[in-house]
N, C-alpha and C positions, 0 to 999 in steps of 0.2 A: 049030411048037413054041412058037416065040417069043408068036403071037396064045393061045396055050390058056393060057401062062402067064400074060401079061396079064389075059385073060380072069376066071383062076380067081382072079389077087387083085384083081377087080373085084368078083366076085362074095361073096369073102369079106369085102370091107371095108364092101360096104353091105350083107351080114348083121351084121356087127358094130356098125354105127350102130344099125340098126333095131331090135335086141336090148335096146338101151340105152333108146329110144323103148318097147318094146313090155311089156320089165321092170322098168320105172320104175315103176308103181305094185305091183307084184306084190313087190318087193323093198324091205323096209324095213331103212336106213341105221343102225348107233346113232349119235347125236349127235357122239362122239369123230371116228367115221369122215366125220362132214361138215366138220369143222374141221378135219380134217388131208387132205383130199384138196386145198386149195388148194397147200399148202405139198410135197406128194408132187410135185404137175407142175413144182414150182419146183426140187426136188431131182433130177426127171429131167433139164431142162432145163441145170441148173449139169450134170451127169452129161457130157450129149452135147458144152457146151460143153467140158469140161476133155479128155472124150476127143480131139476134132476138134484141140483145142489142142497136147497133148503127142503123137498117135500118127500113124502114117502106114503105111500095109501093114501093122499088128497090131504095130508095133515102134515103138520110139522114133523123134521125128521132128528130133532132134537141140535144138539150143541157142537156133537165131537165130527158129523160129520162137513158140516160147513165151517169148521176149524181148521180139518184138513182141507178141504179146497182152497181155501185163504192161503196153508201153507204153498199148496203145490201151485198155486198161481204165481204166489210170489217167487220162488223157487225157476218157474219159467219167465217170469217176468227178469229173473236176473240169468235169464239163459244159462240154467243147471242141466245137467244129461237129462234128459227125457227116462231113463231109467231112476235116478236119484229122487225125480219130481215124484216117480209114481211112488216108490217104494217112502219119502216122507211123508205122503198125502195119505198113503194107509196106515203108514207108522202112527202118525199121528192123531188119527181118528181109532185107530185100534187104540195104545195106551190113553186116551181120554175115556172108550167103552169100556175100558178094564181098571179104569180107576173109578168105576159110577158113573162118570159123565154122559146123560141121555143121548 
């Protein structure tokens, strides 16, 4: 069961590229919708990150760990090592779970 599933989203995900290749010239864009498909992947993107960030099993993932992402945003947002980001943004969501903080 596990191999057919595999299988079938093998199967659907290089029909869906190739759809994209094969309907490219057959499908013309208006101008609007080429300007705004950059900034659409950018809003799915911010989407998954704020999801992963606040939820855990469909429910809230409590305080300590959207503390740390705040940290480690801020952190990149003032162009810190990409090592220091990650190691505050655990740091800091670990000692908030180790002091009680949900």
């Amino acid at each position: 069961m596990l191999i057919a599933v595999i299988l079938a989203l093998a199967v659907g995900t290089y029909a869906f590229r190739l759809s994209g290749v094969v309907l490219r010239d057959r499908l013309a864009l208006p101008d609007d919708v080429h300007r705004l498909l950059p900034m659409a992947a950018a809003a799915l993107l911010a989407a998954l990150a704020v999801t992963a960030a606040l939820t855990e099993a469909g429910a809230f993932a409590g305080f300590a760990r959207p503390a740390g992402v705040l940290v480690g945003a801020v952190l990149a947002w003032r162009r810190a090592p990409f090592v220091a980001v990650v190691v505050a943004a655990a740091g800091t969501a670990a000692l908030l779970r180790l002091l009680g903080v949900p």
